[in-house]
N, C-alpha and C positions, 0 to 999 in steps of 0.2 A: 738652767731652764731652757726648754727647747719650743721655738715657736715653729707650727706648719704651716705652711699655706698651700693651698689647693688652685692653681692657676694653669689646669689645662684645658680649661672649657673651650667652645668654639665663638660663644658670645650670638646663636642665633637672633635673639629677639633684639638684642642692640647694633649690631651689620656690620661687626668685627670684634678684632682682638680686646675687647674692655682692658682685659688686665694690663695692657700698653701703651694705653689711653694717655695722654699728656694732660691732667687734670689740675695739678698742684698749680701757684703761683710762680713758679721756674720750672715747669714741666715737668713735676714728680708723677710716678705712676701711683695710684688710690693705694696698694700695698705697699707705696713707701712710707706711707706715714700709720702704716699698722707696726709696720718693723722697726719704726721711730719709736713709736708708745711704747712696744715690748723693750726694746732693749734701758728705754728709759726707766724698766722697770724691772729691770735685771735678768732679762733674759740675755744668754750669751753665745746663743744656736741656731741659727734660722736654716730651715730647712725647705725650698719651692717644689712643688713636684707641677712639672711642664709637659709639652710636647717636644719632641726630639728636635723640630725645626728650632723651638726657642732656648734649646737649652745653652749653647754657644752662647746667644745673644744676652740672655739673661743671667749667667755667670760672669759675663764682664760687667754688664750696667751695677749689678748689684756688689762686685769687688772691688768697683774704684769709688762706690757711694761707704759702707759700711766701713767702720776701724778693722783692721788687719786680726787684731784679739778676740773678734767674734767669729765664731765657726761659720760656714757658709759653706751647704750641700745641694745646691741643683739639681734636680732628678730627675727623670722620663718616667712617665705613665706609659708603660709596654704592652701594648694588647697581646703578645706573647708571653706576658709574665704571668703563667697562672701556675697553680699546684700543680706539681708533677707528676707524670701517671694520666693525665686525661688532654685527650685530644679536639680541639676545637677547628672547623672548617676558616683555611687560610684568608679566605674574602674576607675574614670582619674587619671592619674598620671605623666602629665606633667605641670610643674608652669605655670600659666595662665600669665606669664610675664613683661616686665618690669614698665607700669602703676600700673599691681597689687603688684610688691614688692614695689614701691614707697608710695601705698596705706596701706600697709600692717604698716607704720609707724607714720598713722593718728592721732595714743592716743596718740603719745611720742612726737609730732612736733607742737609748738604751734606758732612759728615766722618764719620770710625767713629763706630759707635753701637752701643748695646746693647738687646738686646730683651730684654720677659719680660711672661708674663701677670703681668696685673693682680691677679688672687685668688690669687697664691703668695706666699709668704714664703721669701725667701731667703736670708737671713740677712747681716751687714756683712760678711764676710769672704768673701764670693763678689761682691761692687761691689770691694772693693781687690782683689782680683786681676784684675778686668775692668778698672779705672783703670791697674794696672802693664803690665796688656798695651795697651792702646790708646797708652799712654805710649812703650812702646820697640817696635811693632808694627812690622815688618818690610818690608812693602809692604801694598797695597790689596788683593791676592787672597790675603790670609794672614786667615782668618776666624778663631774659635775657640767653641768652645762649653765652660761651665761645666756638667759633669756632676754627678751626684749617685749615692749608691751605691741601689740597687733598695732593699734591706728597709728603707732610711730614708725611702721614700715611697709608703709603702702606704697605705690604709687600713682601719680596723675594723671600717667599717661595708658593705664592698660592693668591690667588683671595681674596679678603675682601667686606665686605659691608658697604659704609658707605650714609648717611643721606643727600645729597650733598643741601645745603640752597640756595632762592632765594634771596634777600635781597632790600629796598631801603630806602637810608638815614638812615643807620647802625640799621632797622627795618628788622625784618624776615615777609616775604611773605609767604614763603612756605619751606618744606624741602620735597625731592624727594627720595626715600631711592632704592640705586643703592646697588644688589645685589651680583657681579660678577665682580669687579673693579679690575682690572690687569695691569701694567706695561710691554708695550710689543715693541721695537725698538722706544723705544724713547715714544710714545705714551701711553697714559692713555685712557685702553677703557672698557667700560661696556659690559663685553663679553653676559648679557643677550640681551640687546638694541641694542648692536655694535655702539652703540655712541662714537663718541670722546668726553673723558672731559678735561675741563680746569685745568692743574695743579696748577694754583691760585685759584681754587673754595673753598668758605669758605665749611666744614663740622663740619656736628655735630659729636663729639664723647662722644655724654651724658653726659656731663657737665652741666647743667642746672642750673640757680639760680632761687625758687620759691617761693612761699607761700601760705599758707592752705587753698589757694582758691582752687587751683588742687584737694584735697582731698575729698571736695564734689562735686568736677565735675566726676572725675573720679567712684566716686559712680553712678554716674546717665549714666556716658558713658558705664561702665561693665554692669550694669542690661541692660541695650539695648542690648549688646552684648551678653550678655547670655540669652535675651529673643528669639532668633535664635538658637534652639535648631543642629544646623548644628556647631558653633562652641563647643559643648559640650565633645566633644573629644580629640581633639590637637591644637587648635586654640589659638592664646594669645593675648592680649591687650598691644601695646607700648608705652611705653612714647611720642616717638617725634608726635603718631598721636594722641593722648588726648590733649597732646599744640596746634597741629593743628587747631583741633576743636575749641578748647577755644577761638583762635584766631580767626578764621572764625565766630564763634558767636558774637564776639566783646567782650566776657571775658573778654581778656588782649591783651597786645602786649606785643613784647617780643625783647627785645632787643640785639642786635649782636656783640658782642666784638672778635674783631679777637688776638689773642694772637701770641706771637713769642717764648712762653714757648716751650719746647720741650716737645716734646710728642713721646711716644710707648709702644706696645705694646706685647701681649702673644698670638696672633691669634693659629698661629699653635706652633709644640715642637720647631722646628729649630729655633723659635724667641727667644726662652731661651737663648743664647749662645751671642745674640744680645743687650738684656737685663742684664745680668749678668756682660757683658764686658763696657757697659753702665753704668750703675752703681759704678761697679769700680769706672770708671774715673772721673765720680761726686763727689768720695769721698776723691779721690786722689786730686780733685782739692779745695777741701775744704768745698764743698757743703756742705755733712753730715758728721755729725763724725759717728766713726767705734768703738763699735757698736755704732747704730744708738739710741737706750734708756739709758739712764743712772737709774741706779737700783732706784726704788720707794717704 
């Protein structure tokens, strides 16, 4: 089983590299103890997709942490890597996004897999329910996504975005992506919409379980996208709307497991300290050991 992770971001709102962050109790990075759970749970693949600056760096860090018998693919998110046949002006210089880094891992991913950013935590009990479905997963166009509940992934310090899902008979309909989600006298409201939402609403936080069926959808969704020379600039391609489509096409469906793992996050800096004290206490309770790799 192969896990992804998504670690090319620039970390705008938090004022650096998150996914580098020295968080753990011996200065583990927040993805290292994603690719702890997975492999605890019989994943034998990890696969990063980075920036070109990190990818050196983050193929050693992660080859003297991990056992030598688990696979280990570091990749670059290439803003020249798109369908062939169409030409995009040389200046861009912002990653075309989270479909294209998922895309970016096509040659290396040959069975289901799972996705998830790099700066979340997810907790172990959201990787065993990704390993029991991949394990008895039904066919190739049967996807799933691990949800989480809304008020469990806020933050204290600023406004978030997340994916808020329609659902019926633990099937996803739709996902609505709320851009300005705040906590405010009690109340959950989308300060773009001025909606109240449900703080039981399942959301997505990019957890995905797939299969290389995405891959060549995704091919044929970006050239469309890039066939509108308006997004040729700063526009990007998402994951949760490539599943969309899929799903609206009758692709796949995609299934909704809601989890009670814990989950958070690194939005802004002040989530450091939230994170950090977090962590701890995971490990204080026996969670992980300290350090978290034993030498390889």
């Amino acid at each position: 089983m192969t896990l992804l992770l998504m670690a090319a971001g620039s970390g705008s709102r938090y004022g650096k590299l998150k996914q580098f962050d020295a968080l753990g109790p011996a200065g583990e990075f927040l993805m290292e103890f994603s690719i702890f759970d997975a492999l605890k749970n019989g994943f034998n693949h990890i696969v990063v997709i980075t920036k070109q600056e990190n990818q050196e760096f983050l193929q050693k860090h992660l080859s003297e942490r991990i056992n030598s018998n688990v696979k280990l693919d570091v990749l670059v998110q290439k803003i020249e890597d798109i369908p062939s046949g169409i030409d995009v002006p040389n200046e861009r210089t912002k990653p075309w996004g989270t479909a294209h880094a998922v895309w970016t891992a096509r040659n290396v991913i040959k069975t289901p897999f799972v996705i998830i950013n790099a700066d979340d935590y997810y907790g172990e009990k959201a990787f065993e329910s990704a390993a029991d479905f991949i394990k008895t997963q039904e066919n190739l166009s049967t996807f799933a996504l691990v949800a989480y509940r809304l008020e469990d992934t806020l933050s204290a310090f600023g406004s978030v975005s997340r994916g808020v899902c329609t659902t019926e008979n633990n099937k996803l309909k739709s996902i609505k992506e709320r851009t300005k989600i705040v906590k405010k006298a009690g109340q959950i409201i989308d300060e773009e919409s001025g909606l109240e939402l449900d703080a039981d609403a399942s959301v997505s936080m990019n957890f995905w379980i797939c299969t290389p069926l995405i891959f060549d959808y995704t091919k044929e969704y970006f050239a469309q996208f890039l066939a509108d020379t308006n997004n040729h600039e700063n526009k990007e391609i998402y994951l949760p709307f490539v599943a969309q489509e899929m799903m609206e096409n009758g692709h796949v469906s995609v299934n909704v497991m809601t989890t009670k793992s814990q989950w958070f996050g690194v939005t802004y800096y002040d989530d450091k300290k939230v994170a950090v004290e977090t962590l701890m206490q995971l490990t204080a309770d026996g969670i992980y050991p300290s350090p978290l790799w034993q030498k390889v």
